[in-house]
HTML snippet that shows the backbone in 3Dmol.js (N, CA, C, O; Angstrom):
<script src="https://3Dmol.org/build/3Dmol-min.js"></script>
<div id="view" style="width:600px;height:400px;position:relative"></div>
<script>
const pdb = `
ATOM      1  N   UNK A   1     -59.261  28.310  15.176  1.00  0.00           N
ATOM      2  CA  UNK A   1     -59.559  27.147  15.973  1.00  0.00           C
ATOM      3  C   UNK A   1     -59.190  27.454  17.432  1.00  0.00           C
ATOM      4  O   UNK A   1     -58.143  28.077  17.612  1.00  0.00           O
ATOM      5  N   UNK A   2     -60.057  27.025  18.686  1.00  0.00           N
ATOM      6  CA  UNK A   2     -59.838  27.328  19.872  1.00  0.00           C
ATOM      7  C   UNK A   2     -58.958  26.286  20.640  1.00  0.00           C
ATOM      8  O   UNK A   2     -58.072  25.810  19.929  1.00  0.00           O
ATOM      9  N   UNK A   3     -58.986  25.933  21.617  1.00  0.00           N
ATOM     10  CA  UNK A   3     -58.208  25.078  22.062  1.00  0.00           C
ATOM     11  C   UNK A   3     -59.285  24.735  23.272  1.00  0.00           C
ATOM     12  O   UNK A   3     -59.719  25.438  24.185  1.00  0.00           O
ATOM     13  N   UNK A   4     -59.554  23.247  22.866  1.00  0.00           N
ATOM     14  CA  UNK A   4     -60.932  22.497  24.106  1.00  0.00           C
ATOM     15  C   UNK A   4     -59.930  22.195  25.197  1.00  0.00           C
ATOM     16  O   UNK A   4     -60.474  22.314  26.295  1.00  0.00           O
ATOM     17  N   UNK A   5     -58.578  21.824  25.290  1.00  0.00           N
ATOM     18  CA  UNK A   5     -57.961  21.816  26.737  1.00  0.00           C
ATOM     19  C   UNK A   5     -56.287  22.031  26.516  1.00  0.00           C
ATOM     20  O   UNK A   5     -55.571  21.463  25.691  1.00  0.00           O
ATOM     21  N   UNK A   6     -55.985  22.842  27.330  1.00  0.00           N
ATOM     22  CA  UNK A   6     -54.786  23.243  27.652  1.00  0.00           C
ATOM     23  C   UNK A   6     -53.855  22.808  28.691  1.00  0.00           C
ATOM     24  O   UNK A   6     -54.280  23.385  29.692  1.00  0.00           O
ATOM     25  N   UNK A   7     -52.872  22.151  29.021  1.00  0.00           N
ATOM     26  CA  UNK A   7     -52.845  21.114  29.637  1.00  0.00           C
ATOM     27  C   UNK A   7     -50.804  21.377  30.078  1.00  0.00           C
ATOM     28  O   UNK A   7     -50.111  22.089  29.351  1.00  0.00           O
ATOM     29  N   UNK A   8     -50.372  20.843  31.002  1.00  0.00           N
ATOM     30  CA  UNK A   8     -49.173  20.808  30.373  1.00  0.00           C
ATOM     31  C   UNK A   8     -48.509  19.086  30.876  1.00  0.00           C
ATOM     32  O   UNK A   8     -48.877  18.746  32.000  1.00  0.00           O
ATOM     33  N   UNK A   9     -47.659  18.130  30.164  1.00  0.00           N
ATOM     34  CA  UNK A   9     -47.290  16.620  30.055  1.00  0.00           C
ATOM     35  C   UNK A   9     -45.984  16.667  30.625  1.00  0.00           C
ATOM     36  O   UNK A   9     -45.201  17.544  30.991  1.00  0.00           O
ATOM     37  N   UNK A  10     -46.021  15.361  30.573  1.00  0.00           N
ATOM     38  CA  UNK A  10     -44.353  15.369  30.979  1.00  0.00           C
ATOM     39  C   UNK A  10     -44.123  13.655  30.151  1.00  0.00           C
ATOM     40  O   UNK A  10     -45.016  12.869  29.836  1.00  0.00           O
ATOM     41  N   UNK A  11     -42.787  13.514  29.996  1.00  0.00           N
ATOM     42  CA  UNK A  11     -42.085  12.498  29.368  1.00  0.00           C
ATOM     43  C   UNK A  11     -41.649  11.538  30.166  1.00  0.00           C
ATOM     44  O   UNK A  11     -40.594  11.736  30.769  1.00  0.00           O
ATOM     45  N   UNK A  12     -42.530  10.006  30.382  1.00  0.00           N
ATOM     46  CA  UNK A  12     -41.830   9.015  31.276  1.00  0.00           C
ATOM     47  C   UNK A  12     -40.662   8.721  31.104  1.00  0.00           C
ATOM     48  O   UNK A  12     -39.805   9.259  30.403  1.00  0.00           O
ATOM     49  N   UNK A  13     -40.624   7.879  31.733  1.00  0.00           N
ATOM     50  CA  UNK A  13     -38.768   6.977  31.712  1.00  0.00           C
ATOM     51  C   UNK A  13     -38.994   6.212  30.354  1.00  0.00           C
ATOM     52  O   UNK A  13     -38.008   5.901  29.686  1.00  0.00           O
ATOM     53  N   UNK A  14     -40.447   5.857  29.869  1.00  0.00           N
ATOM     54  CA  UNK A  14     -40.317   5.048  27.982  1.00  0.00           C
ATOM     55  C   UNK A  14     -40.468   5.815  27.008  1.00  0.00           C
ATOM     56  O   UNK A  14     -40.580   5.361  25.869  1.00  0.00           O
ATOM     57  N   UNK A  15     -40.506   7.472  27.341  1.00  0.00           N
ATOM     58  CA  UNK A  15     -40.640   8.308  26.166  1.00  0.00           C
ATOM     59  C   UNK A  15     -42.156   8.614  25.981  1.00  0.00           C
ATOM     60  O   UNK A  15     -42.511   9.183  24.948  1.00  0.00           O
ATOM     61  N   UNK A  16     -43.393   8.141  27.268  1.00  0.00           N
ATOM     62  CA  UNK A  16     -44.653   8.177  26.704  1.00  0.00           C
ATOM     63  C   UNK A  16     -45.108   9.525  27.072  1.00  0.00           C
ATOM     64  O   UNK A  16     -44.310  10.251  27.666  1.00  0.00           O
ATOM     65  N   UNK A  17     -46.388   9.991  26.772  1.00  0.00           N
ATOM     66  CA  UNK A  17     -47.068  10.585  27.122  1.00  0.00           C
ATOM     67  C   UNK A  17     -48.770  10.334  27.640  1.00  0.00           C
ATOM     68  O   UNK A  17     -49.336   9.529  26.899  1.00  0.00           O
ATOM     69  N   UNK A  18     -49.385  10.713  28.422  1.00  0.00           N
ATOM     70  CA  UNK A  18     -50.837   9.987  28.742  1.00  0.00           C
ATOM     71  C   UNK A  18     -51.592  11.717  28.103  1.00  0.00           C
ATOM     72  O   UNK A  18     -51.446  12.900  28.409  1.00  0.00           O
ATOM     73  N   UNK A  19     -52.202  11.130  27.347  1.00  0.00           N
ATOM     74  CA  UNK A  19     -53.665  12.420  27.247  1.00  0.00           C
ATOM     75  C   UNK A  19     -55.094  11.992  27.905  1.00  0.00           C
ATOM     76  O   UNK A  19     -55.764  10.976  27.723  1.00  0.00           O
ATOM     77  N   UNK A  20     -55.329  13.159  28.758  1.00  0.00           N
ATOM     78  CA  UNK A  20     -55.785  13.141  29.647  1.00  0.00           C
ATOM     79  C   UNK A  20     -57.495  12.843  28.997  1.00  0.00           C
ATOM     80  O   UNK A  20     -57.698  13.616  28.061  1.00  0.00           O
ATOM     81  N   UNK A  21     -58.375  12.181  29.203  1.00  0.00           N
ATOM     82  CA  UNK A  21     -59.990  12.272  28.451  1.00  0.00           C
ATOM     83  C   UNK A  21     -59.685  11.900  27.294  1.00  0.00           C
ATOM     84  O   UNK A  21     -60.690  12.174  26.639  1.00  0.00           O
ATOM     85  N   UNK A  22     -59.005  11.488  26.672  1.00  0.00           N
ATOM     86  CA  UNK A  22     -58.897  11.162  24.916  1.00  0.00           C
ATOM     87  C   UNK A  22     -60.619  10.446  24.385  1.00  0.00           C
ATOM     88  O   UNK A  22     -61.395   9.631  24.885  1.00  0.00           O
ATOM     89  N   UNK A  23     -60.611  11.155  23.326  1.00  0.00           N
ATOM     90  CA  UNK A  23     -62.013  10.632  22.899  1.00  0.00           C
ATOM     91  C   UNK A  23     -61.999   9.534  22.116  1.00  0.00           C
ATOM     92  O   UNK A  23     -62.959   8.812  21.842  1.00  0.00           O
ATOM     93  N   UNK A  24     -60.536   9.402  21.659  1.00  0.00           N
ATOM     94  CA  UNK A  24     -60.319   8.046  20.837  1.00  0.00           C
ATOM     95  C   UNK A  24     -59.289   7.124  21.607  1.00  0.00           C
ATOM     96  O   UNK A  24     -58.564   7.347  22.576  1.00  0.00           O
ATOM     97  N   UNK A  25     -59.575   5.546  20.496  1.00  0.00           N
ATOM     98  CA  UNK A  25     -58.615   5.048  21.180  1.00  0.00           C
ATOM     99  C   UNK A  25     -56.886   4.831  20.479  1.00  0.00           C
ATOM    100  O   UNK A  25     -55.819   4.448  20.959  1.00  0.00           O
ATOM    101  N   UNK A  26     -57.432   5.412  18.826  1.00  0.00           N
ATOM    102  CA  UNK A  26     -56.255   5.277  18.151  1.00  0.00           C
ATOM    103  C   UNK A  26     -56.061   6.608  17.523  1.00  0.00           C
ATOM    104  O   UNK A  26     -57.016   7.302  17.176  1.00  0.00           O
ATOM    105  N   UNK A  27     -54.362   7.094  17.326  1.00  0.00           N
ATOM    106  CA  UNK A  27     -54.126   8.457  16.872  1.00  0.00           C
ATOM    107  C   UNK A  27     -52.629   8.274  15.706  1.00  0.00           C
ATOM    108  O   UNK A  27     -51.529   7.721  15.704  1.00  0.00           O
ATOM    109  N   UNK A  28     -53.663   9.330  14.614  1.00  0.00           N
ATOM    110  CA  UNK A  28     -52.146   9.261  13.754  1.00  0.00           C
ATOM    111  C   UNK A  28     -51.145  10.522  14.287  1.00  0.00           C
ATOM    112  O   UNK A  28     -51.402  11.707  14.500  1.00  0.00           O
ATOM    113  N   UNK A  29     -49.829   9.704  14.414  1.00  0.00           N
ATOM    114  CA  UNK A  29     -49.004  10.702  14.958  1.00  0.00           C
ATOM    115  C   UNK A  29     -47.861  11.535  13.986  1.00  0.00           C
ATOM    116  O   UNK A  29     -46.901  10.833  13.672  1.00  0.00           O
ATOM    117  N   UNK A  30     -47.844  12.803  13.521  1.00  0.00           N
ATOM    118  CA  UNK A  30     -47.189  13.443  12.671  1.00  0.00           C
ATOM    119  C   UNK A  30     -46.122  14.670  13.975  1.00  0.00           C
ATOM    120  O   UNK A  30     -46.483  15.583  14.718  1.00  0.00           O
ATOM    121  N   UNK A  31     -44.755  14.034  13.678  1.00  0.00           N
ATOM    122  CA  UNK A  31     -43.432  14.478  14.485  1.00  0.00           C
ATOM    123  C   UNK A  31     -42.982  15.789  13.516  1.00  0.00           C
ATOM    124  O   UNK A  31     -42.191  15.399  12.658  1.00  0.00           O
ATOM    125  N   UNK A  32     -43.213  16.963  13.435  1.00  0.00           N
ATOM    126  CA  UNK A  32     -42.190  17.738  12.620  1.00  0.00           C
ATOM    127  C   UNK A  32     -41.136  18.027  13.687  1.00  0.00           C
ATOM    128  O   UNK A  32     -41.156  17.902  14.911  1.00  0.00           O
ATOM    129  N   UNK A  33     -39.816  18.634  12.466  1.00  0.00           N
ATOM    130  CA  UNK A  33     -38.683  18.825  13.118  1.00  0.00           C
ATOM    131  C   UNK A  33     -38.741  20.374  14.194  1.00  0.00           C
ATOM    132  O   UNK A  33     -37.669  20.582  14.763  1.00  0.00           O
ATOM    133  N   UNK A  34     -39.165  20.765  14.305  1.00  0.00           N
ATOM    134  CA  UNK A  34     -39.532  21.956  14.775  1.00  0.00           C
ATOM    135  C   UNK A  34     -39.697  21.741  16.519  1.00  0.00           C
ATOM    136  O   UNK A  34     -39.366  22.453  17.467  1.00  0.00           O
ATOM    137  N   UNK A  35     -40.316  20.520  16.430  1.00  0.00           N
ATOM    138  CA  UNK A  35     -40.255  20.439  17.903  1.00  0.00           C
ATOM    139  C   UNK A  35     -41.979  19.989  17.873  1.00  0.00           C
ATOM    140  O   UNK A  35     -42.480  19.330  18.784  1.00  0.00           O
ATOM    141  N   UNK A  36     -42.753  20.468  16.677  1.00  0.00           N
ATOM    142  CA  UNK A  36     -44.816  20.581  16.938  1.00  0.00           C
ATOM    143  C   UNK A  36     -44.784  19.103  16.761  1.00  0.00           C
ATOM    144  O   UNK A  36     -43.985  18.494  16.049  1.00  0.00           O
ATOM    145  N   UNK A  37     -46.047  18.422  17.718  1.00  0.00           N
ATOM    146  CA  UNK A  37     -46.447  16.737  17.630  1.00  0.00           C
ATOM    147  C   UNK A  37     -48.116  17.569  16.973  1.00  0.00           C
ATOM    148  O   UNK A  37     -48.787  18.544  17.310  1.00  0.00           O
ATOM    149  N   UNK A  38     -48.221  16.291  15.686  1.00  0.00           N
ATOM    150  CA  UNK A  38     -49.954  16.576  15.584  1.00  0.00           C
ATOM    151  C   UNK A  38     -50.647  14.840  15.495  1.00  0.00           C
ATOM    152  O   UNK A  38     -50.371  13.796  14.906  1.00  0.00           O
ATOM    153  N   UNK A  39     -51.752  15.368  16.540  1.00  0.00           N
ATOM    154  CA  UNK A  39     -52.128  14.314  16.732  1.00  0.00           C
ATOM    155  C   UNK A  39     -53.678  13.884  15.682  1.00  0.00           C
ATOM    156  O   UNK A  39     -54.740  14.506  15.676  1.00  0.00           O
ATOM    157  N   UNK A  40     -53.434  13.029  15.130  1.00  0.00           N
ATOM    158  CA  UNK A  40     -54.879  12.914  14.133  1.00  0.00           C
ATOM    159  C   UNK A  40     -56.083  11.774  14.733  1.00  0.00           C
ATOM    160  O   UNK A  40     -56.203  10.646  14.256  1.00  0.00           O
ATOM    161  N   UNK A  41     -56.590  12.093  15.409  1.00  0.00           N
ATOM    162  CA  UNK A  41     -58.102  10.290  15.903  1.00  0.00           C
ATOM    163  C   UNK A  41     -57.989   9.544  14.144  1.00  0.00           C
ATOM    164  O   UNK A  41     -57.788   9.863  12.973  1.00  0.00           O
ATOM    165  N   UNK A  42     -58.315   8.258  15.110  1.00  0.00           N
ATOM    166  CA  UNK A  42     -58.459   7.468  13.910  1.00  0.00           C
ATOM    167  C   UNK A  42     -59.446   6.383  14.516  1.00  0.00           C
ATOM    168  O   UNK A  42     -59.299   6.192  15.723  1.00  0.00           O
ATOM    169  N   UNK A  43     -60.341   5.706  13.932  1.00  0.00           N
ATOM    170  CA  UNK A  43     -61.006   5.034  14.428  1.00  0.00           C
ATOM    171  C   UNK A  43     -61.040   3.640  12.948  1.00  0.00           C
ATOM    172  O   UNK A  43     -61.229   3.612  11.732  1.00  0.00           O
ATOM    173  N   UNK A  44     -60.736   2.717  14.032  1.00  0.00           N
ATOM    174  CA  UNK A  44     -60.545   1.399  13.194  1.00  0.00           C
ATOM    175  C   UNK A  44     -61.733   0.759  12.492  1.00  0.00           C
ATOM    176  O   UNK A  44     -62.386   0.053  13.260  1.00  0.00           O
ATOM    177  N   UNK A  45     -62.199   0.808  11.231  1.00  0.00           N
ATOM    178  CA  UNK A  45     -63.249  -0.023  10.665  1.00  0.00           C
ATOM    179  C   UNK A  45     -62.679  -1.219   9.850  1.00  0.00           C
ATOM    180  O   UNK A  45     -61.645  -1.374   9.200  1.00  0.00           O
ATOM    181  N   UNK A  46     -63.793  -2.034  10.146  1.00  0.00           N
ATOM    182  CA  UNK A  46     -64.034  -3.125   9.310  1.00  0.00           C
ATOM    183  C   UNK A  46     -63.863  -2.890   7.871  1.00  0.00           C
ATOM    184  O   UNK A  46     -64.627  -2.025   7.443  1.00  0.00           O
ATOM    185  N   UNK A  47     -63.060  -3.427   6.986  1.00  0.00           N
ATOM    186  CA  UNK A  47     -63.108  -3.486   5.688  1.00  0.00           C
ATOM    187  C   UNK A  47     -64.517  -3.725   4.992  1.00  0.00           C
ATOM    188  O   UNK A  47     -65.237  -4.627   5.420  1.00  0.00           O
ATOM    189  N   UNK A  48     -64.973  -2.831   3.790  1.00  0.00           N
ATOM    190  CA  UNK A  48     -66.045  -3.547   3.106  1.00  0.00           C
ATOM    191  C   UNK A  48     -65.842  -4.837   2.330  1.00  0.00           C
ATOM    192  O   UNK A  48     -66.540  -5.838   2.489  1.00  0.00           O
ATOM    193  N   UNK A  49     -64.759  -4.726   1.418  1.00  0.00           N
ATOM    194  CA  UNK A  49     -64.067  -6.037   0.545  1.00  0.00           C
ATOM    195  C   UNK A  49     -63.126  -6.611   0.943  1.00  0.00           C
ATOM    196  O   UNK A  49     -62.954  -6.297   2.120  1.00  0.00           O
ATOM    197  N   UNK A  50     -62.008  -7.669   0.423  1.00  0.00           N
ATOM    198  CA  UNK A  50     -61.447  -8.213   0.641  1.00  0.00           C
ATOM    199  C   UNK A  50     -60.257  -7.100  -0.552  1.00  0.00           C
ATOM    200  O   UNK A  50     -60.844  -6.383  -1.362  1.00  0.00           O
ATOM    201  N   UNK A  51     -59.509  -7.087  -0.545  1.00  0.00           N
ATOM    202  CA  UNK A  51     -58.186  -6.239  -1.347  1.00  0.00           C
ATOM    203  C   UNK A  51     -57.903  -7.577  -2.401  1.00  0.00           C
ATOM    204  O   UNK A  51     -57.791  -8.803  -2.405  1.00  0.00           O
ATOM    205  N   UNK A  52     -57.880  -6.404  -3.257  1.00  0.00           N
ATOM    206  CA  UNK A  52     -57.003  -7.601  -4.629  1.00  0.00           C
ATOM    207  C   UNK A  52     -56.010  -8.536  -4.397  1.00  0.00           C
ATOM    208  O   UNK A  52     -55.975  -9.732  -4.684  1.00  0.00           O
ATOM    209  N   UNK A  53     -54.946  -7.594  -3.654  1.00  0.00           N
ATOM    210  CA  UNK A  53     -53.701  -8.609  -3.598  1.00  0.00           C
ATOM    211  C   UNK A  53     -54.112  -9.572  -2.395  1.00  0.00           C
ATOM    212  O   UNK A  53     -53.542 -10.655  -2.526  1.00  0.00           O
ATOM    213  N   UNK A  54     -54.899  -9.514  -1.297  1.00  0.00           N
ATOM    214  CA  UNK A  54     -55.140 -10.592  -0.688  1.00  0.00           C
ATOM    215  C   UNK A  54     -56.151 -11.742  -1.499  1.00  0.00           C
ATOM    216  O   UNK A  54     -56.109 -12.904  -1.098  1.00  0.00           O
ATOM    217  N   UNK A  55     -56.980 -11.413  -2.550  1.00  0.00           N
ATOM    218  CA  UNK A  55     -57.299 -12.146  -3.254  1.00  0.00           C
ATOM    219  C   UNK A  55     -56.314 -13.267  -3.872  1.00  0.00           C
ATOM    220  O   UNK A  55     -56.512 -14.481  -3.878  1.00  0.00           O
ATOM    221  N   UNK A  56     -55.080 -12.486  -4.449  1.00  0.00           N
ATOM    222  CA  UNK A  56     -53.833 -13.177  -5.345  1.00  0.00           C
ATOM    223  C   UNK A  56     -53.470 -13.672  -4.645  1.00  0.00           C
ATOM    224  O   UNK A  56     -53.375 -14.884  -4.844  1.00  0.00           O
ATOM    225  N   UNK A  57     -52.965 -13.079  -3.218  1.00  0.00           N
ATOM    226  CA  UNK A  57     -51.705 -14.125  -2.565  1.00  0.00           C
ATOM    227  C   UNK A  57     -53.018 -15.835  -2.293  1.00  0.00           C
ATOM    228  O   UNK A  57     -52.651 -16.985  -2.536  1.00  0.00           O
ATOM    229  N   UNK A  58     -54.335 -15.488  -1.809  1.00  0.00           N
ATOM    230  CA  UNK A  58     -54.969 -17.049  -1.700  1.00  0.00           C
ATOM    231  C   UNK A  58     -55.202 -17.945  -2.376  1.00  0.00           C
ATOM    232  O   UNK A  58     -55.540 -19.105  -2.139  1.00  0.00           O
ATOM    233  N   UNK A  59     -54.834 -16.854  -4.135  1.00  0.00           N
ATOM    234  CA  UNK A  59     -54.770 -17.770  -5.235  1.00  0.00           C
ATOM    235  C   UNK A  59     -53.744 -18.451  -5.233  1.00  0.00           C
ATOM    236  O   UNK A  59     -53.858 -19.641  -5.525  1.00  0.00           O
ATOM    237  N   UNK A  60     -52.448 -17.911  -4.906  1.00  0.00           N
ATOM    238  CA  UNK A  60     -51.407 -18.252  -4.742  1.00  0.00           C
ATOM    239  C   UNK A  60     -51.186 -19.552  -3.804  1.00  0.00           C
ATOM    240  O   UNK A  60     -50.336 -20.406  -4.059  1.00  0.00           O
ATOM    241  N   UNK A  61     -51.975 -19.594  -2.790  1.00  0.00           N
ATOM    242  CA  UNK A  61     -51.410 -20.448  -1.562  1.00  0.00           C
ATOM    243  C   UNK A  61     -52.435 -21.640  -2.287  1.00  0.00           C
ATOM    244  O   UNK A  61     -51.909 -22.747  -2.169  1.00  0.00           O
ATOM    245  N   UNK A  62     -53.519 -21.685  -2.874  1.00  0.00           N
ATOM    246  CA  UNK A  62     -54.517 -22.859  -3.056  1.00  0.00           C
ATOM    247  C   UNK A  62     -53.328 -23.366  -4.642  1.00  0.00           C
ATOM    248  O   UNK A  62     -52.982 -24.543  -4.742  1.00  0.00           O
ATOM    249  N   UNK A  63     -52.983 -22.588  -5.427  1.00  0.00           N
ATOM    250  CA  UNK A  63     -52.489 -23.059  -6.387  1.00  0.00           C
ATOM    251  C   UNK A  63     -51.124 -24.250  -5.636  1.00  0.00           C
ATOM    252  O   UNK A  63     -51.022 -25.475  -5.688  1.00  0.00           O
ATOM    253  N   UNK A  64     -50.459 -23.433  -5.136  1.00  0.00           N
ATOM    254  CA  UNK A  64     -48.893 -23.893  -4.859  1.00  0.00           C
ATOM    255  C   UNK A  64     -49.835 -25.377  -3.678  1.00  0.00           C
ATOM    256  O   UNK A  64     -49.073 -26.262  -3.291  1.00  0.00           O
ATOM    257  N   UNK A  65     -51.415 -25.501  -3.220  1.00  0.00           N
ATOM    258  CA  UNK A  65     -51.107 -26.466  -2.026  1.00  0.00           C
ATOM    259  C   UNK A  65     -51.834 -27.648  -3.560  1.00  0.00           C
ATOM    260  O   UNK A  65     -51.515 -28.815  -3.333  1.00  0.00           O
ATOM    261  N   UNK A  66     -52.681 -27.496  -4.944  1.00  0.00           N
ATOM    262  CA  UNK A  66     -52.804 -28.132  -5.766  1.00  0.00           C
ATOM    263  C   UNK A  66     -51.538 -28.742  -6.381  1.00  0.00           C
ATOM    264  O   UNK A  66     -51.515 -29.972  -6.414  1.00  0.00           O
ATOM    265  N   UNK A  67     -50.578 -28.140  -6.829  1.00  0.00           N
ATOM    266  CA  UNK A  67     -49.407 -28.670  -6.901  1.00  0.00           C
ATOM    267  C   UNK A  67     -48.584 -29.403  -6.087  1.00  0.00           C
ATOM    268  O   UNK A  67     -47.593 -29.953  -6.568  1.00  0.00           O
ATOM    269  N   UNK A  68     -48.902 -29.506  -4.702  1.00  0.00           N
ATOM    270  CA  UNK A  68     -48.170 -30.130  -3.460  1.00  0.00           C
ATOM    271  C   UNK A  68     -46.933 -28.961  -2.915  1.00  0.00           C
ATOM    272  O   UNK A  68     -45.935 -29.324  -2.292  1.00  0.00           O
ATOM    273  N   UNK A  69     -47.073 -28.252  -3.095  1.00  0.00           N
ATOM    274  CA  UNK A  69     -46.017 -27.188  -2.588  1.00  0.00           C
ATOM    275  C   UNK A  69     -46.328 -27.035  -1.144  1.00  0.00           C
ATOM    276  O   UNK A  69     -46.671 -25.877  -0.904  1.00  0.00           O
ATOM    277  N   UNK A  70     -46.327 -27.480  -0.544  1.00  0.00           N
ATOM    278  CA  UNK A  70     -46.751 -27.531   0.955  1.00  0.00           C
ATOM    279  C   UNK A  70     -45.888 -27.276   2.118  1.00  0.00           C
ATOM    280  O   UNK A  70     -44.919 -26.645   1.696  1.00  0.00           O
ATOM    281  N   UNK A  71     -45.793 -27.452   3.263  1.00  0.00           N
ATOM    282  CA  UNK A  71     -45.322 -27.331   4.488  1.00  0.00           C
ATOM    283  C   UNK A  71     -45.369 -28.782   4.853  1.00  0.00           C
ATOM    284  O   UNK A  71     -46.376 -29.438   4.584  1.00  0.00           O
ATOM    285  N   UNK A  72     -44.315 -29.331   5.462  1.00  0.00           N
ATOM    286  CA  UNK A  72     -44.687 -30.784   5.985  1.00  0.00           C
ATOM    287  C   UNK A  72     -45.410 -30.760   6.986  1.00  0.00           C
ATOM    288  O   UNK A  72     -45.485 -29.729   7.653  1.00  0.00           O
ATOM    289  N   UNK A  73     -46.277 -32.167   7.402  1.00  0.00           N
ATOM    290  CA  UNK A  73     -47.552 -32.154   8.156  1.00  0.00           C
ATOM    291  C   UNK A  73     -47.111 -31.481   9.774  1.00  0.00           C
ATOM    292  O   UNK A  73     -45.921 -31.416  10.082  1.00  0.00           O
ATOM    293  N   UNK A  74     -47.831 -31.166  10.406  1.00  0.00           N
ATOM    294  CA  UNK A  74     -47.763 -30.846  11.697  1.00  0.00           C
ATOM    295  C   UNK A  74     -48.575 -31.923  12.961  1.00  0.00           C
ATOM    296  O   UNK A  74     -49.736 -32.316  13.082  1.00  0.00           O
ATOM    297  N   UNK A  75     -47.482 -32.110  13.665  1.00  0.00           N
ATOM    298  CA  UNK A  75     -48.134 -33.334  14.928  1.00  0.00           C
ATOM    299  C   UNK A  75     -49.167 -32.402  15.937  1.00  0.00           C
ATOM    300  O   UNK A  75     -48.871 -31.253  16.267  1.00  0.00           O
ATOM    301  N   UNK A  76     -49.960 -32.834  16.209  1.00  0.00           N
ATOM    302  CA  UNK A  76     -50.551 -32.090  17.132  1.00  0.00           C
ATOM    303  C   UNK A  76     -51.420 -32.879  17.607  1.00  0.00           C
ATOM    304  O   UNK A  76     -52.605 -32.547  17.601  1.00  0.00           O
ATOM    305  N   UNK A  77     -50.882 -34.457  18.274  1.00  0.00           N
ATOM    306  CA  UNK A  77     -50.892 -35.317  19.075  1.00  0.00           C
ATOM    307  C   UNK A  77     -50.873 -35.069  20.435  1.00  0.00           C
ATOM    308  O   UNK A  77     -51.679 -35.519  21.251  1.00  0.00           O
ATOM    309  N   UNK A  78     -49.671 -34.140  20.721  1.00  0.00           N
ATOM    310  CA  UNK A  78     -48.801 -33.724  22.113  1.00  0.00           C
ATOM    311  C   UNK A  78     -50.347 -32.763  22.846  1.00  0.00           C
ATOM    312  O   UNK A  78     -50.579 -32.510  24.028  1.00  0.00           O
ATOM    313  N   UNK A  79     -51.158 -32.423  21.618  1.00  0.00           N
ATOM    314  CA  UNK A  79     -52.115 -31.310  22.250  1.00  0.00           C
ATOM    315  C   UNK A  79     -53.867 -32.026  22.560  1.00  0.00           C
ATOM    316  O   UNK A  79     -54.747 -31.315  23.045  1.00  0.00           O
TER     317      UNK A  79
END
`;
const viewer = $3Dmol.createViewer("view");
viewer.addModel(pdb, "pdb");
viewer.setStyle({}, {cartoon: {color: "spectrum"}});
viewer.zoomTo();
viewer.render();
</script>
């Protein structure tokens, strides 16, 4: 593998770093002890389904609001 840019950073006063042209906007970051940072792109998609357990917990919240398990009402008069 070659190297598309060679570069050298420096460490702000919050510990950041800026990469210079990044093609993404999100990166998985893997720290080994050694001192090497690897940086992985990640690009955020939309879910196709909804996840099981978010299925359960809404079963959960419609069951417990059928039973009256509720939150007391909220004023929102003042707004």
């Amino acid at each position: 593998m070659t190297a598309v840019k060679d570069y050298t950073v420096h460490i702000d006063s919050k510990k950041r770093i800026t990469l210079r042209g990044a093609l993404f906007q999100y990166y998985n970051v893997k720290e080994y002890d050694n001192g090497c940072i690897m940086l992985e792109p990640r690009e955020l998609t939309i879910p196709e389904c909804v996840s099981a357990r978010t299925l359960e917990d809404m079963d959960k919240a419609i069951n417990n609001f059928k039973i009256g398990e509720v939150s007391p009402i909220v004023d929102l008069s003042d707004f």
